[in-house]
C-alpha positions as CSV (number, residue, x, y, z in Angstrom):
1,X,65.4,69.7,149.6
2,X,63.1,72.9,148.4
3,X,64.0,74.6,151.4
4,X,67.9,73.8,150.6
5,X,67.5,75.3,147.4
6,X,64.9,78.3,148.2
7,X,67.6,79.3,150.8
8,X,70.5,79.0,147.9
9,X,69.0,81.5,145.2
10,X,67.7,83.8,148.2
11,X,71.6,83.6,149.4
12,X,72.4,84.1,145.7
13,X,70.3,86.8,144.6
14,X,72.8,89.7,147.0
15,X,75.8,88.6,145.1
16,X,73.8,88.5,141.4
17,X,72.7,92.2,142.3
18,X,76.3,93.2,143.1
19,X,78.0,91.6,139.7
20,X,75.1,93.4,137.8
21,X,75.6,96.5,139.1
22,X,77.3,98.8,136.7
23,X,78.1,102.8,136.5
24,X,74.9,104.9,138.0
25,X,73.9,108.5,136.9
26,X,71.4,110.6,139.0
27,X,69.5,113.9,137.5
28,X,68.9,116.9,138.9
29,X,65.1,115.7,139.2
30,X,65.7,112.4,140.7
31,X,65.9,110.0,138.5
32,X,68.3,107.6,138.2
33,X,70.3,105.6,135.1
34,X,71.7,102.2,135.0
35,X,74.1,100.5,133.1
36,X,77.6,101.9,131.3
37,X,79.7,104.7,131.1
38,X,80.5,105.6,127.6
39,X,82.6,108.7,127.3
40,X,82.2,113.0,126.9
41,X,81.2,114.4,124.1
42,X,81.8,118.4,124.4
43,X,79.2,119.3,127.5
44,X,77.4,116.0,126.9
45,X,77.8,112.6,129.0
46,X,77.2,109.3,127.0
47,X,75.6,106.3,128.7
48,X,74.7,102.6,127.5
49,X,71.8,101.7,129.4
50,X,70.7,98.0,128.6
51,X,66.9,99.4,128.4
52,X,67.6,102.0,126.3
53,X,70.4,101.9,124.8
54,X,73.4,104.7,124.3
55,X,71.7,108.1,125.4
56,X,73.6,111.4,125.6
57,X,73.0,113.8,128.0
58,X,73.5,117.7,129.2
59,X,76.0,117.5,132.1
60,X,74.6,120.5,133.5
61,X,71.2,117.4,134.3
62,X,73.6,115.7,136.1
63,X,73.4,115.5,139.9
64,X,76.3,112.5,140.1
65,X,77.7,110.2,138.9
66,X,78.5,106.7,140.4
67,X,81.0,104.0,139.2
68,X,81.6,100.3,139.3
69,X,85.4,101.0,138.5
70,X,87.4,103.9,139.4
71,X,86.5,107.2,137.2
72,X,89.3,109.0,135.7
73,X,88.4,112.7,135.5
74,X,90.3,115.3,133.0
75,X,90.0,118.5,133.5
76,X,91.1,121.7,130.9
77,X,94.2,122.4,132.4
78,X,95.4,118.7,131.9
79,X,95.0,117.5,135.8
80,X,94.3,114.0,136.5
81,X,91.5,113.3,138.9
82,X,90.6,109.3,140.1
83,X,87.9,108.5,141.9
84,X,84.2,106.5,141.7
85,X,82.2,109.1,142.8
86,X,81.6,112.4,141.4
87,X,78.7,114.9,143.0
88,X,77.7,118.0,142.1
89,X,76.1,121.6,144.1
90,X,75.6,124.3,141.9
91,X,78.3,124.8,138.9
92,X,80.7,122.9,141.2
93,X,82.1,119.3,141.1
94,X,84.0,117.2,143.4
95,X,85.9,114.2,143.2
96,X,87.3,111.7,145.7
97,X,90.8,110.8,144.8
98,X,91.1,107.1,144.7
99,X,94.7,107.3,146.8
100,X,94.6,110.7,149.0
101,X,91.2,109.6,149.8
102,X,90.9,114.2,150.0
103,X,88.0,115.6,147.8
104,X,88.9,117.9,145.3
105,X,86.4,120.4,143.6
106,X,86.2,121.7,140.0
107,X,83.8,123.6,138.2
108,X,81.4,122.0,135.2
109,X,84.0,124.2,132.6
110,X,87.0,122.5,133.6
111,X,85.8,119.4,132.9
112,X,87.2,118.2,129.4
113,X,86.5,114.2,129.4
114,X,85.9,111.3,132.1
115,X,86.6,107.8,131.3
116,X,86.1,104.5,133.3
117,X,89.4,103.0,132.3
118,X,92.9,104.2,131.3
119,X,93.1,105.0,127.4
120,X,96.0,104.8,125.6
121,X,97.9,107.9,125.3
122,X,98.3,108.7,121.9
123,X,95.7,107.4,119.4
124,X,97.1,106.8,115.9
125,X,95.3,105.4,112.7
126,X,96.6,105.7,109.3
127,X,95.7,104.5,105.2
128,X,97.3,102.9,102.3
129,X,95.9,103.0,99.2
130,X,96.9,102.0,95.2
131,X,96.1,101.9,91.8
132,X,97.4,100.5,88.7
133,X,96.5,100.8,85.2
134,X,98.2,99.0,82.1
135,X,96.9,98.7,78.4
136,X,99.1,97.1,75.6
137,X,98.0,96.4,72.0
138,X,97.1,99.3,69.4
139,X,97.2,101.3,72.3
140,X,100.0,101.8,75.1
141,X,99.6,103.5,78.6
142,X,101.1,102.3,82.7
143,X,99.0,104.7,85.3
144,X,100.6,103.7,88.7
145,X,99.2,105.7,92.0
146,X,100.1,105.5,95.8
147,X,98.2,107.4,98.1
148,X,99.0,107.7,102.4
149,X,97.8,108.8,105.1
150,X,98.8,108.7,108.6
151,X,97.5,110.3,112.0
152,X,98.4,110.4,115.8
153,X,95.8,111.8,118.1
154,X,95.7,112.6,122.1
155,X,93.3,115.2,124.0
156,X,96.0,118.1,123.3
157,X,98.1,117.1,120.2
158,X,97.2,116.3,116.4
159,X,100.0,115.5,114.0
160,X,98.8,114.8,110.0
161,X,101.2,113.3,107.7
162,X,100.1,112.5,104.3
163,X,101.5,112.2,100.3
164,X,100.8,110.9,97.1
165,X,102.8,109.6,94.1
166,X,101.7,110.0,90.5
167,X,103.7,108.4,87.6
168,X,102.0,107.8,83.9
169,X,103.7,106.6,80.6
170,X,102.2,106.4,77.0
171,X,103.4,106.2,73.1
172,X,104.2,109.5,71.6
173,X,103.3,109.7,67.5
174,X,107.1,108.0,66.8
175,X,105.5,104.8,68.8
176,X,108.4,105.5,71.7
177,X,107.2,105.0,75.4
178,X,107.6,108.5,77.3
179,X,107.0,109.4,80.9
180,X,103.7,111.7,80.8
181,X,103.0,112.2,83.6
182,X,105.3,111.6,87.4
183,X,104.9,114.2,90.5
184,X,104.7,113.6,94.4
185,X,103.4,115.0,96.6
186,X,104.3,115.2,101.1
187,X,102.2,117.4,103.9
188,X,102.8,117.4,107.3
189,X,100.4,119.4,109.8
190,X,100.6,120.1,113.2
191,X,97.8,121.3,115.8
192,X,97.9,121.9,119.7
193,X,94.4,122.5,121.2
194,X,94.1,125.4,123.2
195,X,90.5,124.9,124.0
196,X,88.2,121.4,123.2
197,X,87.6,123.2,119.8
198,X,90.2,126.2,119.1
199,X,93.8,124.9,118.2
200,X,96.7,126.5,116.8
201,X,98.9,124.9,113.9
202,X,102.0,124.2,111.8
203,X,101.9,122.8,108.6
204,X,104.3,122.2,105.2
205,X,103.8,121.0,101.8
206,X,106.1,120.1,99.6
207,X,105.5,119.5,95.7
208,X,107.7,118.5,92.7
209,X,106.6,118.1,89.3
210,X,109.4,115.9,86.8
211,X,107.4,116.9,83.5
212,X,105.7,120.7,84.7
213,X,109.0,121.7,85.1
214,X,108.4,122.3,89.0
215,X,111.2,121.6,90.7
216,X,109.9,122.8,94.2
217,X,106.7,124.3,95.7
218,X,107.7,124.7,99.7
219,X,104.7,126.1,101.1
220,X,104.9,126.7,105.2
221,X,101.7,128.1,107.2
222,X,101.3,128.8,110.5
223,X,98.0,130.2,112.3
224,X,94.9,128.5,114.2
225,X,91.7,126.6,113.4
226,X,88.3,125.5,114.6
227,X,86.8,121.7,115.3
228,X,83.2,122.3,114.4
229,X,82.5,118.3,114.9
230,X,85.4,115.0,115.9
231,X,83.3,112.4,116.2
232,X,83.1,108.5,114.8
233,X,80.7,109.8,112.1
234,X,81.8,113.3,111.5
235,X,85.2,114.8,111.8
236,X,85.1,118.3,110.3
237,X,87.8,121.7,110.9
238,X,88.8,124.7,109.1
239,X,91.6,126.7,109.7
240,X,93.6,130.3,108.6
241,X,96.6,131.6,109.1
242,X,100.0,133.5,107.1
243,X,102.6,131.3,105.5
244,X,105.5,131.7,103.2
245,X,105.4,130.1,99.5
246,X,108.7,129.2,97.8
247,X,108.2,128.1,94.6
248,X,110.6,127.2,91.2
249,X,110.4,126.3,87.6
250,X,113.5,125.1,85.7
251,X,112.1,125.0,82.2
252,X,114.0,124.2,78.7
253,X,112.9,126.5,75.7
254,X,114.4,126.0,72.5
255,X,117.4,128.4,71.5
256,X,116.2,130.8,68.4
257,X,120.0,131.7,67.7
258,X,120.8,127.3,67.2
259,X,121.7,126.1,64.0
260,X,121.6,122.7,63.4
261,X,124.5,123.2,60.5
262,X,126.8,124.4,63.6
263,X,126.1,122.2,66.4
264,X,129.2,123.2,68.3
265,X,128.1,126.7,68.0
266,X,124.6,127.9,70.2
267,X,123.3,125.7,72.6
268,X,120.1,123.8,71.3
269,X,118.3,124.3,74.7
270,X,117.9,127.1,77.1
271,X,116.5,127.4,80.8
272,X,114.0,129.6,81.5
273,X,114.0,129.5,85.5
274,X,110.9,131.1,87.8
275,X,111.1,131.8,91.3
276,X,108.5,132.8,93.4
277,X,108.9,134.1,97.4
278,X,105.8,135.4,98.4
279,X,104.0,136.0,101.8
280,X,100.5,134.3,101.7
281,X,97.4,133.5,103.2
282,X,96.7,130.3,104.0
283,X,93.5,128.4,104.7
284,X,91.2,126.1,104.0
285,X,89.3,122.8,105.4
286,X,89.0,119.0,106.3
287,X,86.0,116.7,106.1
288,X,85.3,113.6,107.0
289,X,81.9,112.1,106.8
290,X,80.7,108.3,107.2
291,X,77.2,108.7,106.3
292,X,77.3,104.4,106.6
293,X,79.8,102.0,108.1
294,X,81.1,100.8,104.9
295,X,80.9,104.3,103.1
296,X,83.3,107.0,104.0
297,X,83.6,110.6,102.3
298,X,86.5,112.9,102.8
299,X,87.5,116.0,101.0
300,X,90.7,118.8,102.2
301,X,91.0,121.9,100.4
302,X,93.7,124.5,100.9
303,X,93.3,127.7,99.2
304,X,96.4,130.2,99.5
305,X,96.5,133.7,97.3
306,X,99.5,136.2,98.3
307,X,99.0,139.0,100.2
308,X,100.5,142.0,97.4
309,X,98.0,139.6,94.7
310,X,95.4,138.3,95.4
311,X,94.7,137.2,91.9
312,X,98.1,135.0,92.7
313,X,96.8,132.2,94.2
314,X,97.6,128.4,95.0
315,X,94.3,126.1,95.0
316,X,94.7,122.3,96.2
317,X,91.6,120.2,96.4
318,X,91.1,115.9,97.1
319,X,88.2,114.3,97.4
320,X,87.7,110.8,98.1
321,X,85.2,107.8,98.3
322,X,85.6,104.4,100.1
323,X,83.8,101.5,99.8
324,X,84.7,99.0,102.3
325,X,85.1,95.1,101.4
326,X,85.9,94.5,104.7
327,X,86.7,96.4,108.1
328,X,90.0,97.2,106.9
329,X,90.2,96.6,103.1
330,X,88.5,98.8,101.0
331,X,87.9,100.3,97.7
332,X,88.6,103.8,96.6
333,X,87.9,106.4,94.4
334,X,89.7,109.3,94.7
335,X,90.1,113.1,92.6
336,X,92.7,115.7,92.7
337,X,93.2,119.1,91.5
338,X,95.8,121.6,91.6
339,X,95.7,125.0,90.7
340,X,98.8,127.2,89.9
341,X,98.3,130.4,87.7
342,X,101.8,130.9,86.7
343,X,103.1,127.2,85.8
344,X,105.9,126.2,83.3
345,X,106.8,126.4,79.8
346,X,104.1,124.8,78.0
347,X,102.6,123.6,81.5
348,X,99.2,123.5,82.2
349,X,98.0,126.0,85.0
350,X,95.6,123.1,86.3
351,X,96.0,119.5,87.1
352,X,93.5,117.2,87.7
353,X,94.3,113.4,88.7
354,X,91.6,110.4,89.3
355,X,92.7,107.3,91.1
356,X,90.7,104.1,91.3
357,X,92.3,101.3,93.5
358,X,92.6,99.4,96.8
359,X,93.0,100.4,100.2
360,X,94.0,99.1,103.6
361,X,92.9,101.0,106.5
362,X,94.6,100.0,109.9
């Protein structure tokens, strides 16, 4: 009976190894590391060893590197490579294709990401987020916010689309409910990566402002950017460029030459209408930082003077802090400000907002 079962683990043990056996990395000097195959990170390789845990690194220490399941290589120029196997000699990489069974070779800076399995295609994540604020009594005032954000992502294309709503209403001296506050707010940006960190880009923004009097603010910018970091903690990128501003006030200012005695004469109210075309420079950042897994920061600023005045200038700014209750729910606190130096009649040239409400990340 011990012999029957000595002979069944010793029969066993081959076919334990082989299950356990998992993606393989050899260095340069030798030595070899066991376990999973995370993903690339610029010129760095990240492995899950179940000794050591997720290490990163240099892919110019790699000698080769063995999979379990077939390896799907991307290189810069957007070709496909499959195969298990990769080796290296000198700067120089080949890959066994999984169907041709032909080698192909590439050099280290073609490489642009390896992943064990297929991803999807496009990745897209997006935010909802709102306030509301009501007070009734001696006092009246109804804040209501709604705040968006949504993204699709792949190894060449971004697209950004994101808005905001803003409507307030309060008592005036006479005791009568007026609006005092109601603008919205749409962007839309585009970038294509030309390199793992240089991309060029589109973008428009689109304001209107019921009680500043702004009936549009059009603002289109094209030009190119720079990922300094796009990772799961991190995700930061400026960008510069020349865009066009188109921008106009429709105000009402009271007629001097109106008589209440002849109402059928003058008219009480006059518009006072402001365009703006102007050629400007446009750039600015995005930051995203989660210092914690419940606690994200993010900030975007776009700063855009015109090129004949540079004392002319456009200044948008949001910051915002999330709290998460749960993976996707969470609470937020977020600012705004917008700067225009030539607003309205009776329009302030800065606006600053402050939203406190719920969001839902998915």
């Amino acid at each position: 009976m011990r012999f029957f079962i000595n002979s069944m683990v010793l029969l066993a043990l081959p076919i334990l190894c082989c299950n356990s056996y998992a993606d393989e990395v050899v260095f340069e000097n030798g030595e070899r590391l066991i376990g999973t195959f995370r993903r690339v990170e610029g010129k760095k390789l990240l492995f899950k060893s179940e000794t050591v845990g997720e290490v990163s690194v240099n892919i110019s220490e790699v000698k080769n590197v063995s999979a379990d399941k077939p390896l799907e290589i991307l290189l810069e120029d957007g070709t496909l490579l499959k195969g298990k196997t990769i080796n290296r000699e000198g700067s120089t990489f080949s890959v066994k294709e999984k169907k041709e069974g032909a080698e192909q070779s590439f050099v280290k800076a073609d490489l642009y990401d390896i992943y064990p399995a297929p991803r999807p295609k496009v990745k897209w994540s997006g935010n909802l987020s709102a306030g509301f604020k009501s007070s009734h009594g001696s006092s009246f005032a109804e804040d209501t916010s709604l705040d968006w954000s949504f993204q699709l992502r792949n190894k060449k294309h971004r697209f950004r689309q994101a808005g905001w709503l803003r409507i307030e209403r309060a008592k005036d001296t006479t005791g009568e409910k007026i609006t005092t506050e109601e603008n919205f707010t749409i962007i839309a940006t585009y970038a294509y990566f030309i390199t793992e960190k240089i991309f060029g880009y589109w973008g428009e923004r689109f304001k209107k402002d019921h009680i500043d009097d702004l009936e549009y603010r059009l603002t289109s910018a094209w030009g190119g950017g720079y990922q300094w970091s796009e990772t799961e903690k991190l995700d930061f990128y400026n960008f510069i460029g020349l865009g066009y501003l188109q921008e106009k006030y429709d105000s009402r200012i009271p007629n001097p030459n109106y008589s209440e005695s002849n109402p059928a004469g003058e008219k009480k109210w006059l518009k006072d209408i402001k365009r703006r075309n102007d050629i400007i420079l446009h750039t600015g950042y995005h930051f995203e930082w989660k210092p914690f897994s419940k606690i994200h920061c993010i900030s975007n600023l776009a700063y855009s003077p015109s090129i004949d005045d540079w004392g002319d200038y456009n200044l948008t700014h949001d910051s915002e802090l999330r709290a998460f209750i749960t993976n996707t729910i969470y609470f937020t606190f977020k600012f705004f400000l917008d700067y225009d130096p030539d607003p309205g009649e009776d329009s302030s040239s800065t606006d600053t907002d402050y939203m406190l409400g719920l969001g839902w990340k998915f």
